[in-house]
MMTF fields as JSON, N, C-alpha, C and O atoms, coordinates in Angstrom:
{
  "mmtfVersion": "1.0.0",
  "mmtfProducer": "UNKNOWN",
  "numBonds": 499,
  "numAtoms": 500,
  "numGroups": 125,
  "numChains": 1,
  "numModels": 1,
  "chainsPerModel": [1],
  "groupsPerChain": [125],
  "chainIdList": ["A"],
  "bondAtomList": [4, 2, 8, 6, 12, 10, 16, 14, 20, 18, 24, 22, 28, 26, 32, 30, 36, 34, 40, 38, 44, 42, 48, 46, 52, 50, 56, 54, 60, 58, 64, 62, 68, 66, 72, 70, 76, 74, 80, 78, 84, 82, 88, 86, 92, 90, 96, 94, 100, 98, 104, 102, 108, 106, 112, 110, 116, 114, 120, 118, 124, 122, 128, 126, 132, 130, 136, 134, 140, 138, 144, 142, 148, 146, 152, 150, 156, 154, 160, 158, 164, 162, 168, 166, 172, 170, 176, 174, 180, 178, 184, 182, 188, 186, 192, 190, 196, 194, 200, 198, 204, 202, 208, 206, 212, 210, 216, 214, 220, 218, 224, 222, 228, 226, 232, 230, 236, 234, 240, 238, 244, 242, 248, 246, 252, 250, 256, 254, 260, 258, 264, 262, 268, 266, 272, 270, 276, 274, 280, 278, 284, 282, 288, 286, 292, 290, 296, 294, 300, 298, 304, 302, 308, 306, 312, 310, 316, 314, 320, 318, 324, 322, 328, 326, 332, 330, 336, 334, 340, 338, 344, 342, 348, 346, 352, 350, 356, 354, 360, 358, 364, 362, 368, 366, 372, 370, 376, 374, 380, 378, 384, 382, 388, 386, 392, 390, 396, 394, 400, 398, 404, 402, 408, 406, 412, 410, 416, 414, 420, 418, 424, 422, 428, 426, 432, 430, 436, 434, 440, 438, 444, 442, 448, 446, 452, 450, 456, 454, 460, 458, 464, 462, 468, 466, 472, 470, 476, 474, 480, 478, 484, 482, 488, 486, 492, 490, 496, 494],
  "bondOrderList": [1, 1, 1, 1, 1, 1, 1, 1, 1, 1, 1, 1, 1, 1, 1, 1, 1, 1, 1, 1, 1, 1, 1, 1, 1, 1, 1, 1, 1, 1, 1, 1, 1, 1, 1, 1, 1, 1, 1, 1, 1, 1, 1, 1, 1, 1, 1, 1, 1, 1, 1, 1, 1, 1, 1, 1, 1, 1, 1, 1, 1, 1, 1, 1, 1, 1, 1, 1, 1, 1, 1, 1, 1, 1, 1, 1, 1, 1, 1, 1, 1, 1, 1, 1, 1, 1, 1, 1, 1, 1, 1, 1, 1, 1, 1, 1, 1, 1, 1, 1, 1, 1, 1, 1, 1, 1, 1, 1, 1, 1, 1, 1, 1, 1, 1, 1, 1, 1, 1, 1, 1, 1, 1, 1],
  "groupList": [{"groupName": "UNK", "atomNameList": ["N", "CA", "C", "O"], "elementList": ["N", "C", "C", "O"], "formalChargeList": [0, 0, 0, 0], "bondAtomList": [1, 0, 2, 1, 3, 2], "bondOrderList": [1, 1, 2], "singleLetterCode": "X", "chemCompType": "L-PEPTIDE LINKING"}],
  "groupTypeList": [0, 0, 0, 0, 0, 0, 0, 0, 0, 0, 0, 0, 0, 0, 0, 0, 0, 0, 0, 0, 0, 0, 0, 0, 0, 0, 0, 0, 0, 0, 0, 0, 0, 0, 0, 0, 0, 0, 0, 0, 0, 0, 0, 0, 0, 0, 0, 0, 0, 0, 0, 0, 0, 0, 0, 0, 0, 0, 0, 0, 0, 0, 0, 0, 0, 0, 0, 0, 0, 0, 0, 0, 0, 0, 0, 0, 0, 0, 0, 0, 0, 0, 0, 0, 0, 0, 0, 0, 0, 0, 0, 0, 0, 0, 0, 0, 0, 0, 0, 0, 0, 0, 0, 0, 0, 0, 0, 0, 0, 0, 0, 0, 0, 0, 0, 0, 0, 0, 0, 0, 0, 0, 0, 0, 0],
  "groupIdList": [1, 2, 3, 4, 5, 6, 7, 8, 9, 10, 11, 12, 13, 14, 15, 16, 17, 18, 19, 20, 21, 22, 23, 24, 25, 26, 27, 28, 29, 30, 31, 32, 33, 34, 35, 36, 37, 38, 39, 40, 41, 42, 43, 44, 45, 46, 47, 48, 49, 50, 51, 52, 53, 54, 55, 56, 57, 58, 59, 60, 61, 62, 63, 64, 65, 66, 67, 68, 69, 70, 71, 72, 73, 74, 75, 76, 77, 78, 79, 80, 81, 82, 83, 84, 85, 86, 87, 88, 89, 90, 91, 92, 93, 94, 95, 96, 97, 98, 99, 100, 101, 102, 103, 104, 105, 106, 107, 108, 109, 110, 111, 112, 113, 114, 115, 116, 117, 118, 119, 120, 121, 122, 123, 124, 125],
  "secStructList": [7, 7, 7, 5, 7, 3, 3, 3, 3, 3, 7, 1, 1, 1, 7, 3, 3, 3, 7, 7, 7, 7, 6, 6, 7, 7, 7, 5, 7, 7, 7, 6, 6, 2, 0, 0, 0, 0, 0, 1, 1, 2, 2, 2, 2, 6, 6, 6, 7, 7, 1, 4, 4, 4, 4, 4, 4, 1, 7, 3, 3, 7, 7, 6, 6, 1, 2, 2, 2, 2, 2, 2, 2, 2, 2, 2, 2, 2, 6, 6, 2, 2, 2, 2, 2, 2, 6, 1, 7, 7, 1, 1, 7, 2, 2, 2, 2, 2, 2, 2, 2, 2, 2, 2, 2, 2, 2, 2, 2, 2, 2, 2, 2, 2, 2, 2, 2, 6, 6, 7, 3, 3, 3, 3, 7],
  "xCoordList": [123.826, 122.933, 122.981, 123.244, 122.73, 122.51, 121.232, 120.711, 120.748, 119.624, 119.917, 121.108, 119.067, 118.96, 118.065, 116.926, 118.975, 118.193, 117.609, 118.431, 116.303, 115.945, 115.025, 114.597, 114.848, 114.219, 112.463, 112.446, 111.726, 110.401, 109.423, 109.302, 108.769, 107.524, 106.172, 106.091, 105.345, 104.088, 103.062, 102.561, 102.809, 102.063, 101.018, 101.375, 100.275, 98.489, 97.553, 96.624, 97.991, 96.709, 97.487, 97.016, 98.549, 98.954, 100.188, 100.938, 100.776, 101.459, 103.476, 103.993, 103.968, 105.198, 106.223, 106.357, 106.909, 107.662, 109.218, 109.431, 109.933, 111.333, 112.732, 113.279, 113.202, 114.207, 115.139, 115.686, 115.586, 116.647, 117.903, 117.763, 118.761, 120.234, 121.352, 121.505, 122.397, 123.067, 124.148, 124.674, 124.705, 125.615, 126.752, 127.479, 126.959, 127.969, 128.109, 129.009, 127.002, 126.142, 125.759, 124.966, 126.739, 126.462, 125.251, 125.317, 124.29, 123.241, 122.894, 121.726, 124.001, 123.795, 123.391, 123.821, 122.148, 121.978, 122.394, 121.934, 123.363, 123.447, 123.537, 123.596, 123.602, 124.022, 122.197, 121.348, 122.196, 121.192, 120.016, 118.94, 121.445, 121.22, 121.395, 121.603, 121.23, 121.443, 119.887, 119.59, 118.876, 117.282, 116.913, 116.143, 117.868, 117.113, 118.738, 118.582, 119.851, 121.145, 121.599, 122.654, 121.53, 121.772, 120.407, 120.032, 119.329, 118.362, 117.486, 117.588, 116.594, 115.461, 116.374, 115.779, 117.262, 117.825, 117.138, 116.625, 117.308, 116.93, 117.472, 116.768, 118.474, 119.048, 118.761, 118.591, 118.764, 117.929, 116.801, 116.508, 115.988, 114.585, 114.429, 113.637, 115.264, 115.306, 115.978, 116.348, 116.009, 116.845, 115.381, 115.217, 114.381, 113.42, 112.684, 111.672, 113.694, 113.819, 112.423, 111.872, 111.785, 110.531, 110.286, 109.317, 111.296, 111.12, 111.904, 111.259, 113.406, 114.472, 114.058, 114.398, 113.418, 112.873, 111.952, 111.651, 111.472, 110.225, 111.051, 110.462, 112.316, 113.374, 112.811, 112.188, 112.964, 113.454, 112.007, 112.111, 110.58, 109.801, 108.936, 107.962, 110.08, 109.721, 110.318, 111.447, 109.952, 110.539, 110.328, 109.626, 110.797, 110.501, 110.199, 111.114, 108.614, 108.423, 108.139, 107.304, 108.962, 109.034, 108.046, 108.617, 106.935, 106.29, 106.44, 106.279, 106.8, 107.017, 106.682, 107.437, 105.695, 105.29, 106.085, 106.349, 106.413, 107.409, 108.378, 108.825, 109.011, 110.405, 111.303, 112.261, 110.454, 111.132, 111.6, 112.779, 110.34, 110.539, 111.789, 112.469, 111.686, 112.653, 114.082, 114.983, 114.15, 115.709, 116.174, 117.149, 114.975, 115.249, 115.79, 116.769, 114.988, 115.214, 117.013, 118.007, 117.019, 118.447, 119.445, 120.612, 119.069, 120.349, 120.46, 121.534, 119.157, 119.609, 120.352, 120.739, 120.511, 121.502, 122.74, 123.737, 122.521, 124.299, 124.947, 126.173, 124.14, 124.513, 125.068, 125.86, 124.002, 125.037, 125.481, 124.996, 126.315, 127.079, 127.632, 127.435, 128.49, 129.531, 128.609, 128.871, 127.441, 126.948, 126.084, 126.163, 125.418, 124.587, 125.776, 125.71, 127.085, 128.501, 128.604, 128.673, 128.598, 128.738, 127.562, 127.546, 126.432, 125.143, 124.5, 123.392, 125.334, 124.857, 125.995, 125.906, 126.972, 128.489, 128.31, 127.532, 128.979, 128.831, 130.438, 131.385, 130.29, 131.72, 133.467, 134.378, 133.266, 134.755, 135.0, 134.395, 135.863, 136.588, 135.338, 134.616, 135.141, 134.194, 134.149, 133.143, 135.745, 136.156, 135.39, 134.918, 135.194, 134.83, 133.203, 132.524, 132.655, 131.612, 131.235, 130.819, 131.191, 131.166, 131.193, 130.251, 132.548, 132.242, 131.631, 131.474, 130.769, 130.194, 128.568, 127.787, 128.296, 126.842, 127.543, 127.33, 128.104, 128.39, 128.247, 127.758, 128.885, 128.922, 127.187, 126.742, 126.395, 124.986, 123.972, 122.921, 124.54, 123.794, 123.908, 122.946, 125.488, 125.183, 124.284, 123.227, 124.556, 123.819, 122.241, 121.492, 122.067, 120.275, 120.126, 119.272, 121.213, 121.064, 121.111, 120.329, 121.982, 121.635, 120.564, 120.18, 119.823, 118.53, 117.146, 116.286, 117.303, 116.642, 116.506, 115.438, 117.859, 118.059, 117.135, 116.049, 117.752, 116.884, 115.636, 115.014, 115.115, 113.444, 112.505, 111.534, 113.06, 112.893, 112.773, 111.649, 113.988, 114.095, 113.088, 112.973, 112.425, 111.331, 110.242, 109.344, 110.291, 108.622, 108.44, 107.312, 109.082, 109.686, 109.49, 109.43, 109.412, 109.579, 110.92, 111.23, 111.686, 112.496, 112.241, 111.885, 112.489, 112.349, 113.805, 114.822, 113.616, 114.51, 114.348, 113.131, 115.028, 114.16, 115.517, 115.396],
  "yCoordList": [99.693, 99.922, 101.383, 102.208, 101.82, 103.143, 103.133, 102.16, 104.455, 105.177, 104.98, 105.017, 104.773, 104.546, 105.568, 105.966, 105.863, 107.18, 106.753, 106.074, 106.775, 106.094, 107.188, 108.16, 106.821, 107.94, 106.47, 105.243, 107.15, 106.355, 106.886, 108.073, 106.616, 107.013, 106.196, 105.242, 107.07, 106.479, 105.544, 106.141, 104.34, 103.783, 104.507, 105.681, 104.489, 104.688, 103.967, 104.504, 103.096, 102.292, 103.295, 103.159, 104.052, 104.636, 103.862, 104.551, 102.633, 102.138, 102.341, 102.416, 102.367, 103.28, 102.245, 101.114, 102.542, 101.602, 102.531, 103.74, 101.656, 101.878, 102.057, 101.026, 103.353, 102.672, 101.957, 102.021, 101.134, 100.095, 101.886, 102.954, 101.461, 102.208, 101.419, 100.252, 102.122, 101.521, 101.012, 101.733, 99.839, 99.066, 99.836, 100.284, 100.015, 100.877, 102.5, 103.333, 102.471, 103.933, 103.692, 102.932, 104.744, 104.655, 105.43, 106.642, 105.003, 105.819, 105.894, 105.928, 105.928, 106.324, 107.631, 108.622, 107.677, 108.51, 109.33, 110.436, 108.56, 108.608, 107.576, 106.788, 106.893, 105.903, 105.963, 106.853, 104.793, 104.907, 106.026, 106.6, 105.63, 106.432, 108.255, 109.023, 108.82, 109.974, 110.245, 111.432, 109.442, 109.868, 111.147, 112.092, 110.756, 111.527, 112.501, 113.705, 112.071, 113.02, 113.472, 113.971, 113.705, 114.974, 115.514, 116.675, 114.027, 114.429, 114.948, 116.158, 114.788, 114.634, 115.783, 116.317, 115.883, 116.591, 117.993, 118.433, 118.462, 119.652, 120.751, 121.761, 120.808, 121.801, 122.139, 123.161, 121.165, 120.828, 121.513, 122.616, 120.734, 121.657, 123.156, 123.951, 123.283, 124.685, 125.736, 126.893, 125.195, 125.733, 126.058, 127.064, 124.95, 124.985, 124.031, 124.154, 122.797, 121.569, 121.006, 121.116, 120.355, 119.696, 118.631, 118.01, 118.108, 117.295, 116.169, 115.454, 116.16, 115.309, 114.932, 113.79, 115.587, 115.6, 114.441, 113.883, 114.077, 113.264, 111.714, 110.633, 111.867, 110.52, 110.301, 109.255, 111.024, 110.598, 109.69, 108.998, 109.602, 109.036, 107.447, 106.697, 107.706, 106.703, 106.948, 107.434, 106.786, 106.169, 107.936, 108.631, 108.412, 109.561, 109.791, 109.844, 109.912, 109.789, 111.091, 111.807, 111.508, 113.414, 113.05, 112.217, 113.393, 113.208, 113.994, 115.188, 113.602, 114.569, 116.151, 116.853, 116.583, 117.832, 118.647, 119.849, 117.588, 118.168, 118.678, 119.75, 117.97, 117.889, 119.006, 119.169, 119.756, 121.558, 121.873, 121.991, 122.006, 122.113, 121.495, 121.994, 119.987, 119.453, 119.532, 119.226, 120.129, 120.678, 121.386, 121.227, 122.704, 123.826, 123.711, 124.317, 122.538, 122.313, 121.879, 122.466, 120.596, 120.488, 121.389, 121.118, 122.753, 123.581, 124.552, 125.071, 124.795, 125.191, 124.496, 125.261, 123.663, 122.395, 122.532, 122.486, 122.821, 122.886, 124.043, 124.039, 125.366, 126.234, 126.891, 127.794, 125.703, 126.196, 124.711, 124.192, 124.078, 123.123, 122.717, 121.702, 123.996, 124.17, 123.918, 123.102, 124.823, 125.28, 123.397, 122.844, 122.871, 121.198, 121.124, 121.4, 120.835, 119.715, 120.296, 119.416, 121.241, 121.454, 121.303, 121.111, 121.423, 121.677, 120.035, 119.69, 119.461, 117.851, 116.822, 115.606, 117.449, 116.482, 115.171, 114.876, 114.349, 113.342, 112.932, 113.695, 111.224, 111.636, 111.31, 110.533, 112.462, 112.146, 113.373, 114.178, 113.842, 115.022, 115.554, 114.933, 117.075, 117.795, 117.787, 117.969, 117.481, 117.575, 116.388, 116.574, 115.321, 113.862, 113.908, 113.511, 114.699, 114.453, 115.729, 115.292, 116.634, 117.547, 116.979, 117.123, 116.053, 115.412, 114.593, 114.254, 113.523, 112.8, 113.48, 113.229, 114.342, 115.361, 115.575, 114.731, 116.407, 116.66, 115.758, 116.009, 114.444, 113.179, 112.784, 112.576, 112.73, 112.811, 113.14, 112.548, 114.656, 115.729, 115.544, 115.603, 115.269, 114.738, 114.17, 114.605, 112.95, 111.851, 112.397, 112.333, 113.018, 113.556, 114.078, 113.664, 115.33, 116.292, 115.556, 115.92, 114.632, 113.382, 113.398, 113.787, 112.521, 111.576, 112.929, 112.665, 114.114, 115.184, 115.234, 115.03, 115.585, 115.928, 114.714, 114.869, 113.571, 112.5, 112.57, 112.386, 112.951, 113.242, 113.773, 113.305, 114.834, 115.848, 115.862, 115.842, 115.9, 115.153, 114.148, 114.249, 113.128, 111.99, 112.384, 111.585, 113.413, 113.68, 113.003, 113.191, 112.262, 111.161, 112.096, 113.314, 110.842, 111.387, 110.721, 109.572, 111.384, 110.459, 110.32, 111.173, 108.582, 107.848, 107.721, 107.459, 108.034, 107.924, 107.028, 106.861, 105.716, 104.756, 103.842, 102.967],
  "zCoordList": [113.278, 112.162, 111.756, 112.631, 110.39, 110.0, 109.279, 108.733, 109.351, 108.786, 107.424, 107.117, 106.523, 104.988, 104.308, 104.551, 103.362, 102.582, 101.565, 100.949, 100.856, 99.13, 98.69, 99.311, 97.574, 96.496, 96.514, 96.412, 96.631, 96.381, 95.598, 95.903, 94.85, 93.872, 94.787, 95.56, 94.258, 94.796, 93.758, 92.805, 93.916, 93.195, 92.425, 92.527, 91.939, 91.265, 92.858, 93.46, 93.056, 94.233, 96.129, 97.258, 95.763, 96.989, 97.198, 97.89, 96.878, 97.731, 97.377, 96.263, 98.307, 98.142, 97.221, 97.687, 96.021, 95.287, 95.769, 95.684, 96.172, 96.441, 95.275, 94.883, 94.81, 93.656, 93.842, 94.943, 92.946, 93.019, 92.948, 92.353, 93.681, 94.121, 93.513, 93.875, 92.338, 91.957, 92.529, 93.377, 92.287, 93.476, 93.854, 92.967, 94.863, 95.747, 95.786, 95.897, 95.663, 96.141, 97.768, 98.324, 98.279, 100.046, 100.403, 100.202, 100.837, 101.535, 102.734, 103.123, 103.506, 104.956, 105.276, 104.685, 106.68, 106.584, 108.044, 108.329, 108.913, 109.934, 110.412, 109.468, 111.587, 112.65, 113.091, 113.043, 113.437, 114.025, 115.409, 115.579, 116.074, 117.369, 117.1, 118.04, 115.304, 115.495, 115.164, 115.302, 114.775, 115.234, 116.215, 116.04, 117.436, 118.326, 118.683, 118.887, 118.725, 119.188, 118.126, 118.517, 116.715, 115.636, 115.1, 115.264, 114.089, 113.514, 114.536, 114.336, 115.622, 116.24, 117.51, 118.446, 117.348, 119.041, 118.709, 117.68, 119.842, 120.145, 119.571, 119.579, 119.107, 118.321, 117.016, 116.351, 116.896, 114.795, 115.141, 114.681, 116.145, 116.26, 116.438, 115.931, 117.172, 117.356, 116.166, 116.366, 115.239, 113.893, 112.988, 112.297, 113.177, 112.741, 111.874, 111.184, 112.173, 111.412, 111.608, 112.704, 110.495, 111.027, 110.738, 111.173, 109.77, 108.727, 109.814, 110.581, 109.721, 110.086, 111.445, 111.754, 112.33, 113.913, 114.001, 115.057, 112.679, 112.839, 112.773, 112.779, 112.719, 112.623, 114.397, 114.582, 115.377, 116.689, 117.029, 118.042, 116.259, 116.72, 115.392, 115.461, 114.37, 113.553, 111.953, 111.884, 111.293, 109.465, 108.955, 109.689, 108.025, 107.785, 105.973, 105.151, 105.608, 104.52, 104.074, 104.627, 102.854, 102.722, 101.362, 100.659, 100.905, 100.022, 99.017, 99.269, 97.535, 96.702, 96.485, 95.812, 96.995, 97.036, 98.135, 98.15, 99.112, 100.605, 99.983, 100.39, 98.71, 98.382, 98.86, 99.616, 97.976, 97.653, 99.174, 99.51, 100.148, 101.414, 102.457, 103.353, 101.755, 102.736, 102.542, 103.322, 101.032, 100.574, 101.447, 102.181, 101.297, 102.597, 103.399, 103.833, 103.887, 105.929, 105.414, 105.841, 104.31, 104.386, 104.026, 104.308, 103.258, 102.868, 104.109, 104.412, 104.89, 106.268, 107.465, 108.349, 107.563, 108.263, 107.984, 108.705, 106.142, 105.885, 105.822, 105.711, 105.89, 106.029, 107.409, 107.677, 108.386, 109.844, 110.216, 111.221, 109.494, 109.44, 110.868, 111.536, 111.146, 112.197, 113.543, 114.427, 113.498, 114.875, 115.281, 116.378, 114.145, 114.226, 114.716, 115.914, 114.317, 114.421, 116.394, 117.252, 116.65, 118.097, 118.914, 120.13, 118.021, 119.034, 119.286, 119.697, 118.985, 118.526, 118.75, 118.58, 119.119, 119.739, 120.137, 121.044, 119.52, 120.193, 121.024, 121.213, 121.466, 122.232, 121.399, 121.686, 120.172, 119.515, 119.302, 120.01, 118.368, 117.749, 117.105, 116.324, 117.635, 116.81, 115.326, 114.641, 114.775, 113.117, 112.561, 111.439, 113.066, 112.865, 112.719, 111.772, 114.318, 113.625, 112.825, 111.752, 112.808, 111.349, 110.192, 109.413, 109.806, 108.245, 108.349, 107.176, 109.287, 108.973, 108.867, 107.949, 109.975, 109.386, 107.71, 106.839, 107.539, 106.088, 104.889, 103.788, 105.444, 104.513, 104.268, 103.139, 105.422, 105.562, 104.982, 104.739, 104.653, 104.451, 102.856, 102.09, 102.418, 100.667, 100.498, 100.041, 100.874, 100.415, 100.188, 99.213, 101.668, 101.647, 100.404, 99.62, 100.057, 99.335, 97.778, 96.9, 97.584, 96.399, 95.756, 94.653, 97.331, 97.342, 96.692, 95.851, 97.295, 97.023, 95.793, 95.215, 95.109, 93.608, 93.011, 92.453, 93.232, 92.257, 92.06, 91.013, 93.506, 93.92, 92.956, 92.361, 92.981, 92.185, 90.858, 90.355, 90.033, 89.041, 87.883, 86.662, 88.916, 88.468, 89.477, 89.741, 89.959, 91.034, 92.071, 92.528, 92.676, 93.792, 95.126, 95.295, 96.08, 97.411, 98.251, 97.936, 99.262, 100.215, 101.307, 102.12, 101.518, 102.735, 103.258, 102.616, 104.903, 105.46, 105.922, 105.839, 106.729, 107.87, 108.359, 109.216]
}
């Protein structure tokens, strides 16, 4: 299974409406098991991540006002690209998993833009 990235608006009564994603738009957001060994690991945290960390204990809802913020957390991720891709290894070629954080980190960085855009929040889950 993989982590799923979406753009969500918030109802008038509170309740979260999901956008329809146009067909063959990939929104992976990771493998499952990277909750807690890329997003939620210890290294992210220690970068200062606060947002993506909250994957290792459940669904992660960035609320439109977060937005701005959670760009941050993501243009700091991609800015030490290299050091997540080593500090977060899993068991293949460091090159491998690097582009797939990278491949990740689009998509997030996508889902952000759209956010934004229409006043939206992103769900990770």
């Amino acid at each position: 299974m993989s982590l799923l990235v979406e753009v969500f608006v918030r109802e008038p009564d509170g309740k979260v409406r999901i956008l329809d994603v146009p067909e063959g738009v990939y929104q992976s957001g990771g493998f499952e098991s990277w909750r807690t060994t890329v997003w939620g690991s210890e290294f992210v945290r220690s970068l200062g991540a606060r947002f993506l960390p909250v994957l290792a204990s459940g669904d992660l809802y960035v609320e439109a006002e977060d937005v701005p913020e959670f760009r941050s957390e993501v243009e700091l991720l991609r800015s030490r690209l290299d050091e997540v891709a080593h500090g977060t290894q899993r068991p293949r070629t460091i090159e491998e998993h690097r582009d797939n954080i990278d491949t990740r980190l689009r998509i997030i960085e996508e889902s952000i833009r759209k956010a934004l855009e229409i006043g939206g929040g992103v769900l990770i889950w």
